[in-house]
C-alpha positions as CSV (number, residue, x, y, z in Angstrom):
1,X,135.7,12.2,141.2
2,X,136.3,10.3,144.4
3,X,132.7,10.7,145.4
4,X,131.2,10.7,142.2
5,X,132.9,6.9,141.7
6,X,131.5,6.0,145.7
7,X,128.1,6.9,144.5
8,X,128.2,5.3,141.1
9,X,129.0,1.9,143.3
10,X,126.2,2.7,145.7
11,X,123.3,2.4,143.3
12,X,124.6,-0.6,141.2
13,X,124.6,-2.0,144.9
14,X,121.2,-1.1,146.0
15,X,119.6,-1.9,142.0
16,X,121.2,-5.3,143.1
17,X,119.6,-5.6,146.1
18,X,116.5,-4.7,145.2
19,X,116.7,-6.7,142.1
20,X,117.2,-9.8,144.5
21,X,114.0,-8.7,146.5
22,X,111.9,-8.7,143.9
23,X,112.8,-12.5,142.6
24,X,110.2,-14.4,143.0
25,X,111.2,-16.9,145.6
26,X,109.4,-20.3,146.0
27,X,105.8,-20.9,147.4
28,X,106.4,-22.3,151.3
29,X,103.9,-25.4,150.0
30,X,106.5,-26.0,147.4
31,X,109.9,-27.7,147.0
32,X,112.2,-25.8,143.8
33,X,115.2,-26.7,142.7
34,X,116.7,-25.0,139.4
35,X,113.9,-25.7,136.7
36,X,111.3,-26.9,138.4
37,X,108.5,-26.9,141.1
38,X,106.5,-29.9,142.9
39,X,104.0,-28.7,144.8
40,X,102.0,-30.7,147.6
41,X,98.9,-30.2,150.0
42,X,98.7,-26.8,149.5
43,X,94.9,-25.0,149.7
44,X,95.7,-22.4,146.6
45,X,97.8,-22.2,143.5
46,X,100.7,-19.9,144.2
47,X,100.5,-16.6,141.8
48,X,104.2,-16.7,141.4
49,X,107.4,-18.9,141.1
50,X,111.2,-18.2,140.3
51,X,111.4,-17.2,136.5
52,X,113.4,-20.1,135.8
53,X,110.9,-22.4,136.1
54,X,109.8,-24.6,133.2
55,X,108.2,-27.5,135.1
56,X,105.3,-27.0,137.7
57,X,103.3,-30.0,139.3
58,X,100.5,-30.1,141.9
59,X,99.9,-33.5,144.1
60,X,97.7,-34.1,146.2
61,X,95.9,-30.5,146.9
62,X,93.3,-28.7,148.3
63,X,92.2,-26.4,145.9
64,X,89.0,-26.4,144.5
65,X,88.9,-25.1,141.3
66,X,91.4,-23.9,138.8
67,X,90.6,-20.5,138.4
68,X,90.9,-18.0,135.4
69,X,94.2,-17.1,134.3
70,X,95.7,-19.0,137.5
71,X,99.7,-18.9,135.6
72,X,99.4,-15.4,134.2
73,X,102.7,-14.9,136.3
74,X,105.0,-18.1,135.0
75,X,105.2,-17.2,131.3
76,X,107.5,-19.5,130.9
77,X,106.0,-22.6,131.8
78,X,106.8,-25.5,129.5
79,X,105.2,-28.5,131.7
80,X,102.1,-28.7,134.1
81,X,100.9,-31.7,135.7
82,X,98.0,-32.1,138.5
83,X,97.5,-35.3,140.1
84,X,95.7,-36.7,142.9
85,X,94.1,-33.2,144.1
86,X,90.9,-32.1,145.2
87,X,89.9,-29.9,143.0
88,X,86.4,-30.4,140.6
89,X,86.2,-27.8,138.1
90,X,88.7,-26.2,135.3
91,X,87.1,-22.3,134.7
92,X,87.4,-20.4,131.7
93,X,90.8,-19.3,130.2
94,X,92.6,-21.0,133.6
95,X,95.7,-21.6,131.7
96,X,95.9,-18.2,129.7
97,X,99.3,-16.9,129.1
98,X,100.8,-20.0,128.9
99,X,102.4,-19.2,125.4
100,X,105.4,-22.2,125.6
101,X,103.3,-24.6,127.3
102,X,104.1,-28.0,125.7
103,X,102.5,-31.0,128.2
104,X,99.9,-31.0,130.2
105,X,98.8,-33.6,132.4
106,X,95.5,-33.6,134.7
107,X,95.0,-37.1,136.1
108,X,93.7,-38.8,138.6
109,X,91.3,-36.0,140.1
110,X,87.5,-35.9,140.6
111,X,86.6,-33.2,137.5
112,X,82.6,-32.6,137.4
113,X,82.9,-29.3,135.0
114,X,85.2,-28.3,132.3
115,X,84.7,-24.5,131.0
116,X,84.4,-25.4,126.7
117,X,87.0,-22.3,127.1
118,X,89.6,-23.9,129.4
119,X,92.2,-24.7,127.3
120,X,91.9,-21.7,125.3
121,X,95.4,-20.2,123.9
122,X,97.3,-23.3,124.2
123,X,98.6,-23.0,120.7
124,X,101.7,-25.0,121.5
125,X,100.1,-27.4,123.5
126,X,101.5,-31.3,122.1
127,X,100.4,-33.6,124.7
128,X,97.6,-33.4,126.9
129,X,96.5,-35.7,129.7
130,X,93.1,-35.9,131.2
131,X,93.4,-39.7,132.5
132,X,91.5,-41.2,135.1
133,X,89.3,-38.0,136.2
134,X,85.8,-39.8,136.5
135,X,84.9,-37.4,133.6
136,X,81.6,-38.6,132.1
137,X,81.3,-35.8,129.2
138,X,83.5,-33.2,127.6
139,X,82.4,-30.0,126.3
140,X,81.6,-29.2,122.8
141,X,85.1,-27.8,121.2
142,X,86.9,-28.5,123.9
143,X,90.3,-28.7,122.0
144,X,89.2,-26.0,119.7
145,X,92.4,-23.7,118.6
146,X,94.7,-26.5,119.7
147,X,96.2,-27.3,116.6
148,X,99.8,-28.6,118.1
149,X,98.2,-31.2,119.4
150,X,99.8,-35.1,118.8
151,X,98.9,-36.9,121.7
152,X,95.3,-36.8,123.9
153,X,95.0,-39.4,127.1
154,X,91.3,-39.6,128.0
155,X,91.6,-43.3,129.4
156,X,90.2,-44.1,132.6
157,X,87.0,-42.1,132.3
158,X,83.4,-43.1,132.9
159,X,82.4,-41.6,129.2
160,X,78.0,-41.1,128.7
161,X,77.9,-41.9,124.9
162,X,75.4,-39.6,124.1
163,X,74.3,-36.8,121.8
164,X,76.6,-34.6,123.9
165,X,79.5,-36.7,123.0
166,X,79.0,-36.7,119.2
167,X,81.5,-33.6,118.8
168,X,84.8,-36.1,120.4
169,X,83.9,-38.9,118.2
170,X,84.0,-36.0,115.4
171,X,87.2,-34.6,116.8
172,X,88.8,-38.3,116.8
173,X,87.8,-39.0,113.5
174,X,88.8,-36.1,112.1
175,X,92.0,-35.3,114.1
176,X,95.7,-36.2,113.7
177,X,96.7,-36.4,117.4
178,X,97.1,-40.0,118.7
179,X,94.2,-40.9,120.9
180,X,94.6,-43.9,123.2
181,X,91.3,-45.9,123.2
182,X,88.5,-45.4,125.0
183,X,85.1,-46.7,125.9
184,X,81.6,-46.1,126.8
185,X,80.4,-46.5,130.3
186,X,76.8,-45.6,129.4
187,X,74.2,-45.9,127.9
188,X,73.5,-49.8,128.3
189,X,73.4,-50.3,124.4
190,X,76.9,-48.4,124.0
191,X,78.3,-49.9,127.2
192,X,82.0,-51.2,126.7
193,X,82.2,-49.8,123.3
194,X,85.3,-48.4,121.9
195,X,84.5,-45.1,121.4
196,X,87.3,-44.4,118.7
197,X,85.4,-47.1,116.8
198,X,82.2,-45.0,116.7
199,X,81.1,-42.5,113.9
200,X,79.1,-39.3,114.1
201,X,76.4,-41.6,112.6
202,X,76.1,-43.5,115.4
203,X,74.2,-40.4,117.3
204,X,70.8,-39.8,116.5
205,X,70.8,-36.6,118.2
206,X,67.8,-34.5,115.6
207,X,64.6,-34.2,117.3
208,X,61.5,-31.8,117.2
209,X,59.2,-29.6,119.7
210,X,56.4,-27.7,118.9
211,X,57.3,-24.7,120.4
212,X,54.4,-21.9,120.7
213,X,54.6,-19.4,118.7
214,X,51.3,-17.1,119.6
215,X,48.3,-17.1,121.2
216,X,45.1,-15.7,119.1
217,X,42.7,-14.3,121.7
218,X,39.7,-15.9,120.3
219,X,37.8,-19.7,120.0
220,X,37.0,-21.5,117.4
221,X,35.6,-24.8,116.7
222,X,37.5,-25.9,113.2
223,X,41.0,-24.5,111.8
224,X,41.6,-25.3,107.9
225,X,45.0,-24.0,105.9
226,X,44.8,-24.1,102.2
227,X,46.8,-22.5,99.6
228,X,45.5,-19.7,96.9
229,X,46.6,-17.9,94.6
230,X,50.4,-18.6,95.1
231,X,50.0,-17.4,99.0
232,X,49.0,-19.7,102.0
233,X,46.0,-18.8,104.0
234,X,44.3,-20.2,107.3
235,X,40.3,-20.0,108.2
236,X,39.4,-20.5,111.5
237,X,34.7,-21.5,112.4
238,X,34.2,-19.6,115.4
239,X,30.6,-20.2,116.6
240,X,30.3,-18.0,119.5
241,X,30.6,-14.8,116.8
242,X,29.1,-16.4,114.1
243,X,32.1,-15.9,111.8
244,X,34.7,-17.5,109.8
245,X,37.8,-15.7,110.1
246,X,40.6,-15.7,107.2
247,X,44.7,-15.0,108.1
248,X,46.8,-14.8,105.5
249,X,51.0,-15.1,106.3
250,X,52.8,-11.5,105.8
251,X,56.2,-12.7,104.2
252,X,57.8,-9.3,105.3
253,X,56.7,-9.5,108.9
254,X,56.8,-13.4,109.5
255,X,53.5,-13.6,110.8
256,X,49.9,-14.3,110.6
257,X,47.5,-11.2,109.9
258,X,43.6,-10.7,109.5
259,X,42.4,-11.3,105.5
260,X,39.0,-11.3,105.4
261,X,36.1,-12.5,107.3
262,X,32.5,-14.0,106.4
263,X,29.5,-13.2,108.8
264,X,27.3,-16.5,109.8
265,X,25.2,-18.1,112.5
266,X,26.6,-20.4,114.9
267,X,29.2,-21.4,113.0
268,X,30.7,-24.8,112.9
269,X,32.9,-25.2,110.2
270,X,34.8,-23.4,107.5
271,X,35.6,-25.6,104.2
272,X,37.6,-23.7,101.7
273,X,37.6,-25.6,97.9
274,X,39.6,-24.5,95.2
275,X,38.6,-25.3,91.5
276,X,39.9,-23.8,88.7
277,X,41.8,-21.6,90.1
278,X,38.3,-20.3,92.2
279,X,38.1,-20.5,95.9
280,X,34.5,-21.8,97.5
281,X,33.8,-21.9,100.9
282,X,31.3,-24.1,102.3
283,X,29.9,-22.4,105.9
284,X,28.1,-25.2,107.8
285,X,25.8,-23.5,110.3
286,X,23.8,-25.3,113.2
287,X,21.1,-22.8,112.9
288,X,19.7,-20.9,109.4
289,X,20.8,-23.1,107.2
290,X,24.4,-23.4,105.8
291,X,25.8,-22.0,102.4
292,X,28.8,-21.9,99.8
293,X,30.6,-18.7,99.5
294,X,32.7,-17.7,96.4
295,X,36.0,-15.3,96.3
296,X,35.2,-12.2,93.5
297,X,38.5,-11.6,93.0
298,X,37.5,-8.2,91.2
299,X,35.4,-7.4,94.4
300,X,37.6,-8.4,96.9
301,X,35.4,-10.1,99.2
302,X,33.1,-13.3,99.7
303,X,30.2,-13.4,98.1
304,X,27.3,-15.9,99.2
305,X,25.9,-17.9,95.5
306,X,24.4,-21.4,96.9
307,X,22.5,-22.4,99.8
308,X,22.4,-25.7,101.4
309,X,19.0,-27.7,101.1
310,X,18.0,-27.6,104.8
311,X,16.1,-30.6,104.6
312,X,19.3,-32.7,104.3
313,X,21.9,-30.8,106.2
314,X,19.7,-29.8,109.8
315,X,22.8,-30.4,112.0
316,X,26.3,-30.3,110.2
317,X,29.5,-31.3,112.3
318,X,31.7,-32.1,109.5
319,X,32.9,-31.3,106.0
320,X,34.9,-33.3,103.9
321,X,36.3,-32.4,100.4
322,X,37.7,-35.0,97.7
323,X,38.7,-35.3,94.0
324,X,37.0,-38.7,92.0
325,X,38.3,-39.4,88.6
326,X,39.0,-35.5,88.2
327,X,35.8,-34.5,89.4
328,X,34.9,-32.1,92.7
329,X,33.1,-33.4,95.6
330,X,32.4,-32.6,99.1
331,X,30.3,-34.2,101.6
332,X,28.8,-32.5,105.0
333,X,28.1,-35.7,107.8
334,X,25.0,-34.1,109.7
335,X,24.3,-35.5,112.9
336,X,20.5,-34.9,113.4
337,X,18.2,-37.3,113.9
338,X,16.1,-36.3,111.2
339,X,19.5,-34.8,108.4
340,X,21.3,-37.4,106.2
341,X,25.0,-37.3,105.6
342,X,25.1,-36.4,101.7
343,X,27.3,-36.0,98.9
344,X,27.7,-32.6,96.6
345,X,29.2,-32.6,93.2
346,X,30.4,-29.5,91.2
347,X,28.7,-29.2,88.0
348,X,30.6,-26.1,86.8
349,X,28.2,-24.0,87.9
350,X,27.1,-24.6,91.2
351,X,26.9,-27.7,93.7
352,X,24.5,-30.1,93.5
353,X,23.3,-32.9,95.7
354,X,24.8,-36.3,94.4
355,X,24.2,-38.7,96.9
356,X,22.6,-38.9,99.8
357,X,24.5,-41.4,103.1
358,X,23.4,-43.0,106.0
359,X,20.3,-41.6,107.1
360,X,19.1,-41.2,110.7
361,X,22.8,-42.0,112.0
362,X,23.7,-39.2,113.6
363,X,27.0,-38.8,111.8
364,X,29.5,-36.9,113.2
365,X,32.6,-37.0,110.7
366,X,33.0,-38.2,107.9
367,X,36.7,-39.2,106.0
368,X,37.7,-39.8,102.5
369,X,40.7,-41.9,101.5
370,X,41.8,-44.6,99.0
371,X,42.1,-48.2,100.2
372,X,43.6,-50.2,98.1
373,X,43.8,-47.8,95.1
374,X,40.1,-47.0,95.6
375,X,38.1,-43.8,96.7
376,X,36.3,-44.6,100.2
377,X,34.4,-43.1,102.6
378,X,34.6,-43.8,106.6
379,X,31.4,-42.8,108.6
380,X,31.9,-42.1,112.1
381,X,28.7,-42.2,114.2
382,X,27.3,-41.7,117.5
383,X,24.8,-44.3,117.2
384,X,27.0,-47.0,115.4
385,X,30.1,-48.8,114.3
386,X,31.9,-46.9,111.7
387,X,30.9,-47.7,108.3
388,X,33.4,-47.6,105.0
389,X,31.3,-46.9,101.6
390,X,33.4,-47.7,98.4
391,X,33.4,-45.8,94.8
392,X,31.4,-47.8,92.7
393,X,33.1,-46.4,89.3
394,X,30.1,-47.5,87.0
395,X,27.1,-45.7,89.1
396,X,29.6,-43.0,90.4
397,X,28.3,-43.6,93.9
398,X,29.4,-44.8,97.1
399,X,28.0,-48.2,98.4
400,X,28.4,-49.8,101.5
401,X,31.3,-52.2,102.2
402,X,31.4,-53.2,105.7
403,X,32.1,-51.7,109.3
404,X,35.1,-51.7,111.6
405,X,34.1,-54.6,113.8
406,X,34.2,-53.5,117.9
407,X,34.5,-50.0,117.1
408,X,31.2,-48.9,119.2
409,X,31.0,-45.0,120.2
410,X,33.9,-43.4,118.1
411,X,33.5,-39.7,117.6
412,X,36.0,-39.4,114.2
413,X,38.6,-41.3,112.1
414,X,41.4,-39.8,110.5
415,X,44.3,-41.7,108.3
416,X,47.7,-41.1,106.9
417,X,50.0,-43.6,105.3
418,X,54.0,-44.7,106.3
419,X,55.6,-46.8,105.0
420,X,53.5,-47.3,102.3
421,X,50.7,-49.0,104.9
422,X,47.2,-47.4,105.1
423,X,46.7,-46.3,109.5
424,X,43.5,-44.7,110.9
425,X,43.4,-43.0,114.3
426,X,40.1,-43.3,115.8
427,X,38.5,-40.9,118.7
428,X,36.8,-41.8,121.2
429,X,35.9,-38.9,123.6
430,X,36.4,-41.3,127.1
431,X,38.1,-44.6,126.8
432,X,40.8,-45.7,124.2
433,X,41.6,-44.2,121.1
434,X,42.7,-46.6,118.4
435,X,45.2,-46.9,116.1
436,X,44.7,-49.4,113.5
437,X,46.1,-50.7,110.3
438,X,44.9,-51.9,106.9
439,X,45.8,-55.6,106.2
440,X,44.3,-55.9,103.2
441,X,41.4,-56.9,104.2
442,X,40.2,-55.1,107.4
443,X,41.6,-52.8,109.5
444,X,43.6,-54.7,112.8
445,X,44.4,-52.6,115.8
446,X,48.2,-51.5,116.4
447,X,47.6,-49.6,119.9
448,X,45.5,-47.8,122.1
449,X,45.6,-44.1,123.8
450,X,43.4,-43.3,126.6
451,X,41.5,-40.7,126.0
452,X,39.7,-38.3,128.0
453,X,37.4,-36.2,126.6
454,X,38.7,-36.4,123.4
455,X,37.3,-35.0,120.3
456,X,40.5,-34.8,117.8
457,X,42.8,-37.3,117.2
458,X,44.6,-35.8,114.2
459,X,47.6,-37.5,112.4
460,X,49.9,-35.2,110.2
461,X,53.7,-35.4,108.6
462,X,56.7,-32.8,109.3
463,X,58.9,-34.1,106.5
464,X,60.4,-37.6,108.1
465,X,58.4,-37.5,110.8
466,X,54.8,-38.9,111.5
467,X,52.7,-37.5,114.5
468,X,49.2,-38.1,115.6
469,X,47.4,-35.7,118.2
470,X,45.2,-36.8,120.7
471,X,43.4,-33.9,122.2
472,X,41.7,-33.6,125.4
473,X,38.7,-31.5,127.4
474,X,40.1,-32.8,130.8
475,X,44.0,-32.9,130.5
476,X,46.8,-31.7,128.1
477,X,46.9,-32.5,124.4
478,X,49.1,-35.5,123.9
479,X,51.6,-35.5,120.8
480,X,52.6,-38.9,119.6
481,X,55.8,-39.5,117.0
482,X,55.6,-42.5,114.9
483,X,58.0,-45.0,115.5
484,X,59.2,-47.1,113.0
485,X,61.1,-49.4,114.4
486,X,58.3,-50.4,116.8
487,X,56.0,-49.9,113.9
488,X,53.6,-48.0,116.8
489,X,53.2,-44.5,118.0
490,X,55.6,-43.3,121.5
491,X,54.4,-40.7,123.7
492,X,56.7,-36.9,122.9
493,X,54.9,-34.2,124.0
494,X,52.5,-32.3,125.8
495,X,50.3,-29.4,125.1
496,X,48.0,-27.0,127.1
497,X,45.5,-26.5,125.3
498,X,41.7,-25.8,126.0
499,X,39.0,-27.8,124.8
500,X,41.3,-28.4,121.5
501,X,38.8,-29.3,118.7
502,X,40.7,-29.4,115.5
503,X,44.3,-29.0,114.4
504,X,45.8,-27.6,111.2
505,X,49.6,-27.9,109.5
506,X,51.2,-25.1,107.3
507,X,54.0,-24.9,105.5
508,X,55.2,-21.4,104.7
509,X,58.6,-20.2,103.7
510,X,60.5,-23.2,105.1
511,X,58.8,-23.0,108.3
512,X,56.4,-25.5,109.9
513,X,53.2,-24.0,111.9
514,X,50.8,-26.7,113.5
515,X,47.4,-24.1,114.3
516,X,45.4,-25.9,117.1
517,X,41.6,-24.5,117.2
518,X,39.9,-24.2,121.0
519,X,36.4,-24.4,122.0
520,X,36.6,-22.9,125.3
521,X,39.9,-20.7,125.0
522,X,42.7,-19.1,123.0
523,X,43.8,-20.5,119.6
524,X,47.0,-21.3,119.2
525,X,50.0,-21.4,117.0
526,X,52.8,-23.4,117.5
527,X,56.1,-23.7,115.3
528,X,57.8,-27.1,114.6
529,X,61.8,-26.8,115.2
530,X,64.2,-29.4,114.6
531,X,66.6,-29.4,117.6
532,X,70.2,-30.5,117.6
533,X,71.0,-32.4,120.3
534,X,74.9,-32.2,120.7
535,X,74.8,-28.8,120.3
């Protein structure tokens, strides 16, 4: 019994002892006393204190970071303060484990990054400090999960007021916590603004890109989309072949895919029509003529009815198609020496030759629009200043108005409306492009684009947004976005594209597609996106 007792009292001694071995003791950088733990100068955060500490604080440290899950060992912690240390960055999950963690003060350090998941499982987090830390951005959902919060400090910082910053002035709106005020350091127009004042509408952070989509490994000289039949289609001129090729948009696979094609001679352009519920193709040739094609829907194929009289149309370079007091039209500008630009009407039958334009000009586009309520023409020549021809509604013809005064050597003109104002975008292939707008009594210039080589300058609407196109030989393809406050185009975007001669937009199954034809190499397609900027 004697020894049995001894030993008993042996091992509750050496449990003791070891017991007492195994307490954490306090860092040598650090001074303890019963709850709590200041720390100063040290190069690392300790990985372990004496369990009874609630209350840890760093000053004036080495460190560099705070790394992941740097208090996995203090459980307990109910207060953590840094101050005036070196350290610039806060990683992912560095205060995991932290379940009682109440206050949380980081001030007066030199932070450049914040992992978004930093804070992540401080559930019973109230206060948090994050004064005077030169910070000039937050990550998105930085407080996300932190639902204890009541008071936030960011005072002292030198905040960007940017798209980035949109999800704080969210958070502050939306939150309960107190936050003390804060302000803008940049950009100039926010600087010194409160930023608790501002609103999620005071971002504009939605922009666009075209963003390619695919290369098709072919040229072509003209790209036309067109609906049919309740399914969207796209035909591309390509001369080198002597084709025009038809894609139609697969709605199971998302993409573009060969339709049909129709066989031709150097093959400039590719006009689809629809009337009635028929689909006509006009297939303007430089060489055997040019024809109109009609869909046999029974057939399944294109089948020539009509040629063009030759006499007229020698040396096609564009086609037009327009709708006058509910009647079908389309005009071919031919740019021979000896061709004149004419006008063909649909008689229910066929087409027939209605009018016949500016002879000997050498047109080389031709546009219809309505000025002033009224169906025009705009004749773009090499040999002259463009000429607009008005609807004369009692001889149903088109008679000459007047020209666009110091407009010499412009290759096309092209026009959209915003606003409700009338603006054409004339091409000149070296020298400036114009953009001008309608007064109400002549057209006054708005700006210029240099352009070099330039044969398309091609204005088109995504929704909101107005763009104009201003292709090049020499360089990229410039993109232009329609500014309204300035009431002028701004330069956006770039794109590489060869020898770009015509561009097309499609709208299929809430997705935007801008096709961009190319003389000299690949076709391509390009998606619009709308971009989020403080995501």
């Amino acid at each position: 019994l004697f020894i049995h007792n001894r030993t008993a009292i042996y091992c509750e001694l050496l449990f003791s002892y070891v017991s007492r071995k195994r307490q954490a003791r306090c860092p040598a950088s650090c001074t303890c006393t019963k709850d709590n733990a200041l720390c100063a100068n040290t190069g690392s955060i300790p990985r372990s204190f004496p369990s009874d500490v609630i209350s840890l604080s760093f000053v004036k440290s080495g460190f560099s970071e705070i790394p992941k899950e740097s208090f996995i060992h203090t459980p307990a912690l109910h207060l953590l303060l840094f101050t005036a240390n070196m350290f610039d960055s806060i990683n992912e999950d560095a205060f995991l484990g932290l379940p009682h963690l109440e206050y949380l003060f980081i001030e007066n350090n030199q932070i450049k990054s914040i992992s978004p998941f930093a804070f992540r499982g401080l559930k019973s987090l109230i206060h948090l400090s994050l004064a005077y830390n030169n910070l000039e951005t937050l990550p998105k959902d930085l407080f996300k999960g932190m639902e204890a919060l009541t008071k936030v400090d960011l005072r002292g910082n030198l905040f960007t007021c940017d798209c980035k910053l949109k999800w704080l002035v969210d958070w502050i709106y939306h939150t309960n916590a107190t936050v003390d005020q804060i302000y803008c350091n940049s950009p100039l127009p926010y600087q010194g603004k409160k930023i608790n004042d501002l609103t999620p509408q005071s971002f504009d952070c939605i922009t666009t890109d075209f963003s390619l989509l695919k290369s098709l490994d072919f040229q072509s000289i003209s790209v036309e989309t067109f609906p049919f039949s309740g399914d969207q289609y796209v035909v591309f001129a390509q001369p080198f072949i002597g084709r025009c090729s038809f894609m139609e948009w697969d709605h199971v696979q998302m993409e573009f895919r060969n339709f049909d094609n129709i066989t031709s001679i150097s093959t400039v352009i590719c006009k689809p029509l629809v009337i009635d519920n028929q689909l006509f193709v006009i297939v303007a040739q430089l060489f055997g003529g040019s024809h109109i094609y009609k869909r046999d829907i029974s057939a399944n194929k294109f089948i020539k009815i009509q040629d063009i009289d030759i006499l007229k149309i020698r040396k096609p370079n564009d086609v037009e198609t327009f709708r006058v007091d509910s009647e079908s039209f389309f005009v071919i500008a031919d740019s021979s020496k000896a061709g004149s630009t004419t006008v063909y009407k649909w008689n229910g039958n066929g087409f027939y030759s209605h009018q016949s334009l500016h002879p000997w000009y050498r047109d080389t586009d031709v546009e219809y629009l309505e000025i002033s309520g009224k169906p025009h023409l705009i004749l773009s020549s090499s040999s002259q200043r463009p000429v607009i021809y008005q609807w004369n509604k009692s001889s149903k013809q088109f008679e000459r108005r007047t020209d666009i005064p110091e407009m010499e050597d412009v290759y096309a003109v092209k026009h959209f409306k915003v606003g409700g104002e009338l603006v054409i975008c004339l091409t000149r292939f070296i020298g400036d492009s114009k953009v001008m707008r309608w007064d109400g009594s002549m057209f006054d210039e708005v700006q210029t684009m240099p352009s070099r080589g330039s044969m398309v300058f091609q204005p088109f609407a995504v929704e909101s947004w107005q763009y104009a196109i201003l292709g090049s030989d020499y360089s990229f393809t410039q993109v232009y976005r329609w500014d309204a406050k300035k009431g002028q185009f701004v330069h956006f975007q770039e794109l590489n594209i060869q020898a770009p001669r015509a561009f097309s937009l499609v709208s299929i199954d809430n997705r935007e597609f801008l096709i961009a034809s190319s003389f000299k190499g690949q076709t391509r397609i390009y998606e619009h996106l709308i971009l989020d900027l403080s995501d």
